[in-house]
C-alpha positions in Angstrom: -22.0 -7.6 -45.7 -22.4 -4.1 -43.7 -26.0 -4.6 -42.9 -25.5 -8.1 -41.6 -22.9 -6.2 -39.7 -24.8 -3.1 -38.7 -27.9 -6.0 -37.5 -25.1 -7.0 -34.8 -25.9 -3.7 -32.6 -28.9 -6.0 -31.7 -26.3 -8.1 -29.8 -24.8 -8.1 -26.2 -21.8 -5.8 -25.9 -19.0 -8.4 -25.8 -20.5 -10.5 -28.6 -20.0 -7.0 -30.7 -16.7 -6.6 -29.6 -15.9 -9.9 -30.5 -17.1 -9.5 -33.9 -15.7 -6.0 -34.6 -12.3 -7.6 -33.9 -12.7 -10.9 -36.0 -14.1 -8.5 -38.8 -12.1 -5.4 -38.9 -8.8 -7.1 -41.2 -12.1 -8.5 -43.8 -13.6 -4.3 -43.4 -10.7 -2.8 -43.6 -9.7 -5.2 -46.9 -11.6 -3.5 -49.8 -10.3 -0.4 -49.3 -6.6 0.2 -51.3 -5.6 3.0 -48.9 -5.8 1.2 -45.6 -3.6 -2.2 -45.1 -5.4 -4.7 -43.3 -4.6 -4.4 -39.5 -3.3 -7.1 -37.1 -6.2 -9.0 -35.7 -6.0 -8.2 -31.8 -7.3 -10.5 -29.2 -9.5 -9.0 -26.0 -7.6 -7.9 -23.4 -8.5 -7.0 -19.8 -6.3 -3.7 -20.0 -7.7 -1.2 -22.8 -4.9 -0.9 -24.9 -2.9 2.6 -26.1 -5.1 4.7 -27.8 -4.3 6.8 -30.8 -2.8 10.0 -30.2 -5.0 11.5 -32.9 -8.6 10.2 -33.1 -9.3 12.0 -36.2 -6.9 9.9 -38.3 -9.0 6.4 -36.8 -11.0 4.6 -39.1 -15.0 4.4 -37.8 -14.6 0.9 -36.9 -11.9 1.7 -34.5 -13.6 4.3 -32.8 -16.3 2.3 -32.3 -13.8 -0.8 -31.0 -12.0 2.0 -28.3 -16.2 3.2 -27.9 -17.2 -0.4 -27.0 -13.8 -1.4 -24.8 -14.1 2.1 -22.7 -17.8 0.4 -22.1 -17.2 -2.9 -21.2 -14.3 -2.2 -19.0 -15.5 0.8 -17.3 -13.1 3.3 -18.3 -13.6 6.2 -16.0 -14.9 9.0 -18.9 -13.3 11.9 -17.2 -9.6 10.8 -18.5 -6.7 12.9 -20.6 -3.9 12.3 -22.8 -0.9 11.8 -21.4 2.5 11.6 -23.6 4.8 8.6 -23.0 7.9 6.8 -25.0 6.4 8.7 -27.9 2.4 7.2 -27.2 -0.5 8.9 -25.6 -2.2 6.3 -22.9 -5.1 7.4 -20.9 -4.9 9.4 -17.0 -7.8 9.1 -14.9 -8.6 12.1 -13.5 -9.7 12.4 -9.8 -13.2 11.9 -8.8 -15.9 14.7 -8.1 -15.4 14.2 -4.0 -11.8 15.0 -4.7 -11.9 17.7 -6.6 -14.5 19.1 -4.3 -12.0 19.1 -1.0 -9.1 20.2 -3.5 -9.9 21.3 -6.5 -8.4 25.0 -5.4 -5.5 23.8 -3.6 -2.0 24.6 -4.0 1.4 24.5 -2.8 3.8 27.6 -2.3 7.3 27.2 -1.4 9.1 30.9 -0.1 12.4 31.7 0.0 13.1 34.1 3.5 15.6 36.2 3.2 15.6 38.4 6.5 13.9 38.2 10.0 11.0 40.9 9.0 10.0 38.0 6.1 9.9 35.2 9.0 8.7 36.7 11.7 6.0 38.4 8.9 5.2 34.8 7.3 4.5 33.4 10.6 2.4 35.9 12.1 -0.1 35.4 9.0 0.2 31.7 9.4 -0.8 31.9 12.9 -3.6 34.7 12.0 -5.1 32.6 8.8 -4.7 28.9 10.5 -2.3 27.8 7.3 -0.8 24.1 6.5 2.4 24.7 6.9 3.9 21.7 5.0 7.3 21.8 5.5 10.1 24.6 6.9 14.4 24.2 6.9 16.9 26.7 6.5 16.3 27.5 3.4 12.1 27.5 2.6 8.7 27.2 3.8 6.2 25.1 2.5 2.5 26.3 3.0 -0.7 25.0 1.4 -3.6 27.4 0.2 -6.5 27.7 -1.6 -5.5 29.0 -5.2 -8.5 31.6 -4.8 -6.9 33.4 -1.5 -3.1 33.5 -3.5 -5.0 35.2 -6.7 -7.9 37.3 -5.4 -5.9 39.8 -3.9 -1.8 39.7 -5.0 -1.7 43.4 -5.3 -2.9 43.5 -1.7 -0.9 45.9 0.9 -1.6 45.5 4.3 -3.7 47.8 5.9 -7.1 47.2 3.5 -10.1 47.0 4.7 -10.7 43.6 3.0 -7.5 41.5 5.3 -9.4 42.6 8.1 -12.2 40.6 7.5 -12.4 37.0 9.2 -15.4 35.7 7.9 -14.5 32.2 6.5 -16.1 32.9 2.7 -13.9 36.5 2.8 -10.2 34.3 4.3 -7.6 37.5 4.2 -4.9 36.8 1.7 -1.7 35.7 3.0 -0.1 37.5 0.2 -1.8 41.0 1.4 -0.3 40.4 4.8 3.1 40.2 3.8 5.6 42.5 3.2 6.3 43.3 -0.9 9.8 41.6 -0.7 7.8 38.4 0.1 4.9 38.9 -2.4 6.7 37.8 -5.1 9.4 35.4 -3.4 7.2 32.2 -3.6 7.5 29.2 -6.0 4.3 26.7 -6.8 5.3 23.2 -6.1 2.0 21.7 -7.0 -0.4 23.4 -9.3 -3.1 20.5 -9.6 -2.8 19.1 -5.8 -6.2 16.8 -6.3 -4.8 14.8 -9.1 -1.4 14.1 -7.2 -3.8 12.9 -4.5 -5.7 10.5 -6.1 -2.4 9.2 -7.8 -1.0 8.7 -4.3 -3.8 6.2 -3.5 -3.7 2.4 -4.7 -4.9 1.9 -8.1 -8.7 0.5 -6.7 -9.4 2.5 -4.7 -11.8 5.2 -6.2 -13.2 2.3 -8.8 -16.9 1.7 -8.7 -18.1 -0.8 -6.2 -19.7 -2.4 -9.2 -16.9 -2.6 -11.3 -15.2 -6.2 -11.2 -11.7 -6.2 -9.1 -10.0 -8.0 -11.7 -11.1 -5.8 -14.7 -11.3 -2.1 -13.2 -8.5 0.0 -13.4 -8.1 3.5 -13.1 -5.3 4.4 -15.2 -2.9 1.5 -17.9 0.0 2.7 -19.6 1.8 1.1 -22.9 3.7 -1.1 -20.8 2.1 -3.7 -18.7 4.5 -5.0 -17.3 5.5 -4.5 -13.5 9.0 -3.6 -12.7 11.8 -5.9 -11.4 11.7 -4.4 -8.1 7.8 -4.9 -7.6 8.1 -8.3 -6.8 6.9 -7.8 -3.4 3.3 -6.4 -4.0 3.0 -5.7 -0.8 5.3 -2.2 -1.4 3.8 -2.0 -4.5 1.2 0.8 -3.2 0.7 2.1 0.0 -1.5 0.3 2.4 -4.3 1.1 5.1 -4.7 0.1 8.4 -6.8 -2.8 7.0 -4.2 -4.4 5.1 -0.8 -3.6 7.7 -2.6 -5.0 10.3 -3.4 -8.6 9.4 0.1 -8.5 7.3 1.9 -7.5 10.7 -0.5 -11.2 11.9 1.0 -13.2 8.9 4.7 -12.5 9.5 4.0 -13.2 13.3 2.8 -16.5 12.5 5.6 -17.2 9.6 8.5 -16.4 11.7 7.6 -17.5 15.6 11.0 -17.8 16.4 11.8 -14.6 16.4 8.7 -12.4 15.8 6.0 -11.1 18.2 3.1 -8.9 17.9 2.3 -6.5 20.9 0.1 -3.9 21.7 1.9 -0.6 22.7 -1.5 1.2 23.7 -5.1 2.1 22.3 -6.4 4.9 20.5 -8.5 8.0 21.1 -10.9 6.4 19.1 -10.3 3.1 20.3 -7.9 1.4 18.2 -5.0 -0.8 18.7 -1.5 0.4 18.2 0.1 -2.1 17.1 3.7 -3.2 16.8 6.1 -5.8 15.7 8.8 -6.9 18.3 11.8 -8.7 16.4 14.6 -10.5 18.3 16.1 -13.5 18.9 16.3 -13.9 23.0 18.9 -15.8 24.9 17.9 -19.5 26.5 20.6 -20.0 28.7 18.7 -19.9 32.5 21.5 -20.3 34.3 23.1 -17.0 33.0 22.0 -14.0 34.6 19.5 -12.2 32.7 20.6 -8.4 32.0 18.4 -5.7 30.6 17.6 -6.6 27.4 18.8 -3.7 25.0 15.7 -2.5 23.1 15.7 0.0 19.5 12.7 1.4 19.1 11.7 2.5 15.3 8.2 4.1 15.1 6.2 6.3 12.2 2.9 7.8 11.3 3.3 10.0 14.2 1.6 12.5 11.8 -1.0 10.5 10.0 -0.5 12.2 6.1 3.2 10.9 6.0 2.6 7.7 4.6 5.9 7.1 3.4 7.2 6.8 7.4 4.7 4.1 7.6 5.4 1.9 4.7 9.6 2.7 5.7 8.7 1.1 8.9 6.9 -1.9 7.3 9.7 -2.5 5.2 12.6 -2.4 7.3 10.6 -4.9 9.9 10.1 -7.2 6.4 13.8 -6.8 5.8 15.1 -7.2 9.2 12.7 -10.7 9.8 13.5 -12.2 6.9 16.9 -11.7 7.0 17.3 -13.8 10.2 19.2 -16.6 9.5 20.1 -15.8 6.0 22.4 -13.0 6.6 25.5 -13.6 9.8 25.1 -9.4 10.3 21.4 -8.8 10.4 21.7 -12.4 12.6 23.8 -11.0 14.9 22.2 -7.5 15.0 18.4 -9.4 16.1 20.6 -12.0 18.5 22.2 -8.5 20.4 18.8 -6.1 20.7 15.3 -6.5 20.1 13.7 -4.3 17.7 10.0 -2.5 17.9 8.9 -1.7 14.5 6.0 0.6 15.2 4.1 1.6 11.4 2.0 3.9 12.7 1.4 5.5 16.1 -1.3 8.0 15.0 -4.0 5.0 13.8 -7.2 6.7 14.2 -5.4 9.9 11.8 -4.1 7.6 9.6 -7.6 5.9 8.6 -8.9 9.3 8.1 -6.6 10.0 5.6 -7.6 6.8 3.7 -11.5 7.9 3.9 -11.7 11.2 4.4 -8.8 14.0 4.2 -5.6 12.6 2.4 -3.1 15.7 4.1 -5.1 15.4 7.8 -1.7 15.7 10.0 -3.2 15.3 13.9 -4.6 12.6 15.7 -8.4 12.7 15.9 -9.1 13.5 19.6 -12.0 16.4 20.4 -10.9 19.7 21.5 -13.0 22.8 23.0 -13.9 23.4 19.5 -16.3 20.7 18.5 -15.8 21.3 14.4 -11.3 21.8 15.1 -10.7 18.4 16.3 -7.2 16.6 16.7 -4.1 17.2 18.4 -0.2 17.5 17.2 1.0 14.3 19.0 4.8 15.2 18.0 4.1 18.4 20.5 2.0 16.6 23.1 5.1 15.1 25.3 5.8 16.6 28.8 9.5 17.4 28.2 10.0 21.1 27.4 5.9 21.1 26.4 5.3 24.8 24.9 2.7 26.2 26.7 2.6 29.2 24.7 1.2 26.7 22.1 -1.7 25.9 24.1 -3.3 29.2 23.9 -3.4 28.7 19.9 -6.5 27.8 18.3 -7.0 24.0 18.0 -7.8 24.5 14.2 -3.9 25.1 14.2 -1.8 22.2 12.4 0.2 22.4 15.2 -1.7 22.4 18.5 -0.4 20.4 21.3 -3.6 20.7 23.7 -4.1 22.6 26.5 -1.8 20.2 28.8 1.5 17.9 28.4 0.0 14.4 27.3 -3.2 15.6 26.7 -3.1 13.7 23.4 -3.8 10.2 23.8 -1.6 8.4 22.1 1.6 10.2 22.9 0.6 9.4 26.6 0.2 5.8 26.1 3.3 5.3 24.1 5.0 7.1 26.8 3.6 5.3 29.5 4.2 1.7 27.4 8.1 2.6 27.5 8.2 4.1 30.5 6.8 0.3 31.7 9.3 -1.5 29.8 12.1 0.0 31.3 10.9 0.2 34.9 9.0 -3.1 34.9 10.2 -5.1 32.0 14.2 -5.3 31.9 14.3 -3.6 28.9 16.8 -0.7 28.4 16.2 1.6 25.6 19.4 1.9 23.6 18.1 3.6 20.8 15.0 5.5 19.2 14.3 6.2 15.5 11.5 8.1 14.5 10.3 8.5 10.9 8.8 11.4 9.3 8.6 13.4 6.0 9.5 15.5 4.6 13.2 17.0 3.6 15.4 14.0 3.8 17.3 15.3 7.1 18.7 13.2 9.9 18.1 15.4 13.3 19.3 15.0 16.3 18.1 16.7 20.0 17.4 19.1 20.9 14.3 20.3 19.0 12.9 22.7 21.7 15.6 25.1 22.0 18.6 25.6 19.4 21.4 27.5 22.8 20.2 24.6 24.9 23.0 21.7 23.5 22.7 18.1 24.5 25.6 16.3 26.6 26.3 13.4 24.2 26.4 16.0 21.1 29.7 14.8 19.5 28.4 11.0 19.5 24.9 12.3 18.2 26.6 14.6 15.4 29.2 11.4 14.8 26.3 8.5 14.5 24.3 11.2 12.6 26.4 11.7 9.4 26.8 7.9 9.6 23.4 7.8 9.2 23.7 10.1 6.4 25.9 8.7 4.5 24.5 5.2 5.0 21.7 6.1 2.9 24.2 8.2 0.7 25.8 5.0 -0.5 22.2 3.2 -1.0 20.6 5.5 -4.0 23.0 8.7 -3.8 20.0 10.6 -1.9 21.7 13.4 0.2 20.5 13.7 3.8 21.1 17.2 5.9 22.6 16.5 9.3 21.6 18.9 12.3 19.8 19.6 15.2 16.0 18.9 15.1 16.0 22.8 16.2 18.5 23.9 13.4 17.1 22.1 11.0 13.5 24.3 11.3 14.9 27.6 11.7 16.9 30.0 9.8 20.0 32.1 11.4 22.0 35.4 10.5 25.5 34.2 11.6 27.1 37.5 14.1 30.5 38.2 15.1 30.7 38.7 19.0 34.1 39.6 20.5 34.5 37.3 23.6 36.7 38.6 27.1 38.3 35.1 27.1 42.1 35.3 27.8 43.1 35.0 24.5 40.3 37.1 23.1 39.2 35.0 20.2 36.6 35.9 18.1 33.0 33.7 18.7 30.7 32.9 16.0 27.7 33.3 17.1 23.8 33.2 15.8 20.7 35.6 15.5 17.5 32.7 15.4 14.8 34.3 13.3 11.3 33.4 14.4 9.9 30.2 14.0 6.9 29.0 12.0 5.7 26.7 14.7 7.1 25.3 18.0 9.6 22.5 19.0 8.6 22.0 22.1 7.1 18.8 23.2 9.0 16.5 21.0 8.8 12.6 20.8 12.5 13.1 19.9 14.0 15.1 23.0 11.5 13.3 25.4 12.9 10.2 24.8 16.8 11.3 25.1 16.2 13.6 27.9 13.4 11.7 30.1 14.0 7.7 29.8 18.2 8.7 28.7 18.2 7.1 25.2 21.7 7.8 24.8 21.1 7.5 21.0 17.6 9.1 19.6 17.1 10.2 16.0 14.3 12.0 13.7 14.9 11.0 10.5 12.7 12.9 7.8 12.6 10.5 4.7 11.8 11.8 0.7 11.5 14.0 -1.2 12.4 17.8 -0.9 9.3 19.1 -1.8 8.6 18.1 -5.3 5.8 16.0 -4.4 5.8 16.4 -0.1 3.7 14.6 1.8 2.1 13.0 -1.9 5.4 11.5 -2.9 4.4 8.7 -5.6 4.3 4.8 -4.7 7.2 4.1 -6.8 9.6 5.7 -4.2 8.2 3.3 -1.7 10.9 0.6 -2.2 13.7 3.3 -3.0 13.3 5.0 0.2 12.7 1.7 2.2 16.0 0.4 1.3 17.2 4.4 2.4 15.6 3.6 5.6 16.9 -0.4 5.9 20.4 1.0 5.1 20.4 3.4 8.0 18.7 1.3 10.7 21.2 -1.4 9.9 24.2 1.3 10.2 22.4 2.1 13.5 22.5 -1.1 15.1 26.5 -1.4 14.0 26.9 1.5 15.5 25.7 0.6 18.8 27.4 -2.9 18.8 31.2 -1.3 19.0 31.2 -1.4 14.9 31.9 3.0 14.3 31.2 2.4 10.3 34.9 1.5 10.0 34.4 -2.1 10.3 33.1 -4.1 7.5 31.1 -7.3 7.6 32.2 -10.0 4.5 29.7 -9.3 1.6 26.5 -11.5 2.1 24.1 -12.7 -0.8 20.7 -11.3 -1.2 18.6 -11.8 2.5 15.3 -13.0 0.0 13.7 -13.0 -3.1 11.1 -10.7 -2.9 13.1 -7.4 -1.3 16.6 -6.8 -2.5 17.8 -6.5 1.1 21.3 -4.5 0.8 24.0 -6.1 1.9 26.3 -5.1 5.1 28.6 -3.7 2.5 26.1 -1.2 1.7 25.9 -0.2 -1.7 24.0 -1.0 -4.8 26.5 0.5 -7.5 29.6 -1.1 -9.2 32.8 -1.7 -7.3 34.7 0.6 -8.9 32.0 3.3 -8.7 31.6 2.1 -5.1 34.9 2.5 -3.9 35.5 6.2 -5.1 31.9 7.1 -3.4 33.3 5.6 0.0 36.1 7.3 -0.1 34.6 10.5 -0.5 32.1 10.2 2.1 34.9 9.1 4.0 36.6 12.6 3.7 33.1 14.4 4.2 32.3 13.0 7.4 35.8 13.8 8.8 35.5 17.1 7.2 32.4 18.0 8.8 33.0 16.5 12.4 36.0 18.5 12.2 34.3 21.6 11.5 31.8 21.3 14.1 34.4 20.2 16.7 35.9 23.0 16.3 32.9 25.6 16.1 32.1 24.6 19.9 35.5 25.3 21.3 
C-alpha cells in the first residue's frame, strides 16, 4: 500500500492533499503507538500547526508541506504563542524591511531645561521624527544603528561633526550624560508593527487568489461580535472611503450630501460628508444655519483620526430617525465629517512610506518635499519655522498658506460663512497621539483665550464623555500646555494684598505651535468652541496603533462629538436624554446615556467624574485669579 501511495507524487497537488487526508487514519492504523487521527476536511485557512514539528509523524509534515503550497503561505513566518497553541505570523516583506528594518522608537523622560532645550537642538541639527511630545516625554524615531554606534559618545568628537548622510551624528553623542541613559524603547521591531497595521491583503501576491490568501490565521476563526461592520474592520485607503462616502450619500438623501471642500496639491478631491436635516418652512426667515465642522488626516500617518471621522459620520447618519437625540442634534446643526484633509499624504502612506506626516507639495529642495499643513495657517504663522530645512517634520513653508490644502480649506470656510449663511459653531479636529483634549491657544502658552472658562468647562466634558465609554483617560489643557513642559516659580506680586502668584518657567519646545488649524479657526472666523482632540494610544504602539482599536476609539470619538453637540444646544452634561435602544445593527451606537458598563458600575463612575470635573474647574478658576 506505500508504493501505490508514494506513485501519487505523480499527481496534481490538491489530488495529493486529498489523498493524504482520506489516508492518514488507514497509515497511521498499523502502528500500536499512534491512535488513528480525526480525518480533517480541506480548509481555506491552514490550520494550527504543531508547536513542536519534531514530535509530527512524516505524513503530517508532508500534509502542513503541501497546505503551505497550495495556499500560499508566505515562507518567511514565526511561531507565535496563543491560548496555549503556536499559529503562524507573517513576517513583513523585503520592501518593508528595507525602509525599516533599523528603525526604532525612543521615548525620554526630561527632567530639566538643559535636557529640553539639548534634545531639541539635536532634533533640529539631525532632521529627527519627533513622534510625539507632552509634559511628561518625547517620542523620537531613529535608525537602531545611529542609537548603538556611538552610546558612549560625548559631545565634542570629531565623528558628531560629520554630516555626511552614511556618517548621521548620534543623537545620543549630542546629548548631555543625564539624557544618555533616560530613554525607553517603545518599538523594537517597527517594520513588523507596520505591516500589521495594513489590511490583511494587502502585501499578498497579485497571483494569489483573494479568497484563499491570507497573510497571517490564528486558532480561532472566528470574527468578533463587534466586527460586524467590516467596513471598521481594517483601516481603509482613499480608494475604498471615497466610493463608501458615495454609497451612504445615495442611501440616506434625506439628510446626507457629498461636497467638495477643495483640491489637492496633487490634484485630488477633498472630500467631505455634510449631514443635516434642513428646515422647509419658506415662509420663516432663514437664519444662519449653525455648522460643526469635524475633520482628520490633517497629518496623513494618523490613520486612526480618519477612520474616527468615518465612523462618527456612520453613526451620526444612521442614527437619524432611530434615535430622538442624535434626531434632534442633525435637525439643530449640520455636521461636515471631513476623513482626511491631507489626501495626496495619505495615499503615500498606503504605497509608499507608512509614518510620511506632511502633505506632498514641492519645496526648494527637490528630494525634501511636503509641508506641515497643521503649521501652514496665517494666524500667529511661525516664521522662525520657515528658515528650517524642509526635510524637517515640521516645516510650515516659507509663507502663511503656502501649503495647499490648508489654504483651500480655509478659503472653503471662510466662503461658507461670508457667502453661504452658515455660522461656524464648532470645530473638532482629530489627531494622534496621547489621548488629550486641547483647547486654544497652541502658539503661545501667556497669550490666554477670552472664552477660556467655557473652553476648559466643554473640555473636561469632553473628557469624561469618552471616560464613561471604555474608561480611556483623556488629559485636558491648552494645545500649548499640552506640548511643553514647565518648572512651576513663586513670584511675589505688589497687588494690595500681596498674594503670592504661581507662576511658570516654559522650557523649550521640540517644534513650534504656530500656525494652527486649531487657533485659526477660534481666533480668525470666531468659533466660539474649537477643539484638538488627539485620539489612542499613549505611545505603546503611536501612530501604528492596531485595527482592533478602530471601533473602540470610534465609539471614544462618537461619545464626545455627541457630548459636543449637547453642549452647544443649552444641554451643559447635566441633562439627560431617556435611554434609547441601539441606533443599528452593524455599530453599537452608544446611547445618550452614555455608557457601556452595568448600572450599578455606571452610576458610581458618574458620580465620580461628577466630583472630578468640579474639582478641577475649581482649581483652575482659581489659579487665574
Amino acid at each position: 500500500m506505500h508504493s501505490s501511495f508514494i506513485s501519487i507524487f505523480a499527481l496534481s497537488p490538491a489530488l495529493l492533499l486529498s489523498t493524504l487526508i482520506v489516508l492518514s487514519p488507514h497509515l497511521g492504523a498499523s502502528s500500536p503507538n499512534h491512535p488513528p487521527p480525526t480525518p480533517q476536511l480541506p480548509l481555506p485557512i491552514p490550520q494550527p500547526v504543531s508547536h513542536n514539528p519534531e514530535t509530527k509523524s512524516w505524513l503530517s509534515r508532508a500534509r502542513d508541506s503541501l497546505i503551505q503550497t497550495i495556499w500560499r503561505i508566505p515562507t518567511h513566518t514565526g511561531l507565535t504563542q496563543a491560548n496555549g497553541k503556536a499559529f503562524t505570523v507573517a513576517r513583513p516583506p523585503p520592501t518593508l524591511l528595507a525602509r525599516y528594518g533599523g528603525d526604532l522608537v525612543l521615548r525620554f523622560e526630561i527632567n530639566s531645561i538643559d535636557e529640553a532645550e539639548a534634545l531639541a537642538q539635536a532634533i533640529n541639527v539631525l532632521f529627527l521624527d519627533v513622534w510625539e511630545f507632552t509634559t511628561d516625554w518625547v517620542d523620537i524615531r531613529l535608525s537602531k544603528d545611529v542609537v548603538s554606534s556611538c552610546r558612549n559618545a560625548t559631545l565634542g568628537q570629531k565623528a558628531l561633526t560629520s554630516l555626511d548622510p552614511p556618517q548621521v551624528p548620534s543623537l545620543l553623542g549630542l546629548l548631555p550624560p543625564s539624557l544618555q541613559h533616560a530613554h525607553t524603547p517603545l518599538m523594537h521591531d517597527l517594520a513588523q508593527a507596520i505591516f500589521e497595521s495594513y489590511p490583511s491583503l494587502t502585501f499578498v501576491d497579485a497571483s494569489t487568489p483573494s479568497q484563499e490568501a491570507s497573510r497571517s490565521f490564528s486558532p480561532d476563526l472566528r470574527p468578533s461580535s463587534d466586527e460586524t461592520n467590516i467596513f471598521f474592520r481594517d483601516y481603509q485607503p482613499l480608494s475604498v472611503i471615497v466610493p463608501w462616502m458615495r454609497l451612504l450619500r445615495s442611501l440616506f438623501p434625506t439628510h446626507v450630501r457629498m461636497i467638495n471642500i477643495g483640491i489637492s496639491y496633487e490634484g485630488r478631491d477633498i472630500p467631505a460628508l455634510r449631514v443635516g436635516v434642513h428646515p422647509t418652512n419658506s415662509e420663516q426667515q432663514s437664519s444662519p444655519r449653525k455648522t460643526i465642522i469635524i475633520a482628520g488626516g490633517s497629518h496623513a500617518r494618523e490613520w486612526i483620526s480618519t477612520s474616527s471621522v468615518n465612523y462618527v459620520a456612520y453613526s451620526f447618519i444612521t442614527a437619524y430617525g432611530k434615535s430622538k437625540s442624535m434626531t434632534k442634534l442633525l435637525e439643530n446643526y449640520d455636521w461636515v465629517f471631513i476623513p482626511t484633509l491631507n489626501p495626496d499624504g495619505y495615499v503615500y502612506t498606503w504605497e509608499n512610506d507608512r509614518l510620511w506626516r506632511k502633505n506632498r507639495q514641492q519645496t526648494a529642495l527637490r528630494f525634501c518635499k511636503g509641508l506641515d499643513l497643521d503649521r501652514a495657517y496665517g494666524f500667529e504663522w511661525d516664521s522662525e519655522s520657515s528658515k528650517n530645512s524642509p526635510c524637517s517634520e515640521s516645516f510650515s513653508g516659507e509663507s502663511p498658506f503656502e501649503a495647499v490644502e490648508s489654504r483651500r480649506f480655509a478659503n472653503w470656510a471662510r466662503n461658507e460663512t461670508e457667502n453661504n449663511n452658515v455660522e461656524i459653531a464648532g470645530f473638532l479636529d482629530f489627531h494622534s497621539y496621547s489621548q488629550q483634549v486641547l483647547y486654544p491657544y497652541s502658539y503661545s502658552c501667556t497669550s490666554s483665550p477670552p472664552s477660556l472658562e467655557n473652553l476648559e468647562e466643554l473640555a473636561i466634558g469632553l473628557a469624561k464623555a469618552i471616560r464613561v465609554t471604555n474608561g480611556e483617560q483623556y488629559g485636558v489643557t491648552s494645545a500649548c500646555e499640552g506640548s511643553v513642559m514647565a518648572t512651576p516659580n513663586k513670584k511675589r506680586t505688589q497687588s494690595r494684598n500681596d498674594k503670592s502668584k504661581t507662576d511658570k518657567t516654559l522650557w523649550p519646545r521640540m517644534e513650534t505651535g504656530g500656525g494652527s488649524a486649531l487657533d485659526w479657526f477660534y481666533h480668525e472666523l470666531k468659533v466660539s468652541y474649537a477643539y484638538q482632540i488627539k485620539l489612542r494610544d499613549t505611545g505603546s504602539y503611536g501612530f501604528l496603533l492596531p485595527s482592533k482599536n478602530i471601533m473602540p476609539t470610534g465609539k471614544e470619538a462618537f461619545k464626545a462629538v455627541e457630548y459636543f453637540g449637547e453642549y452647544l444646544m443649552g444641554n451643559k452634561g447635566i441633562e439627560k436624554f431617556e435611554t434609547e435602544p441601539s441606533v443599528n445593527d452593524e455599530v453599537e451606537v452608544p446611547t445618550s446615556k452614555g455608557v457601556i458598563m452595568e448600572e450599578e458600575e455606571e452610576q458610581d463612575l458618574e458620580d465620580d467624574l461628577e466630583k472630578e470635573v468640579v474639582a478641577n474647574w475649581e482649581l483652575r478658576r482659581r489659579r487665574r485669579k
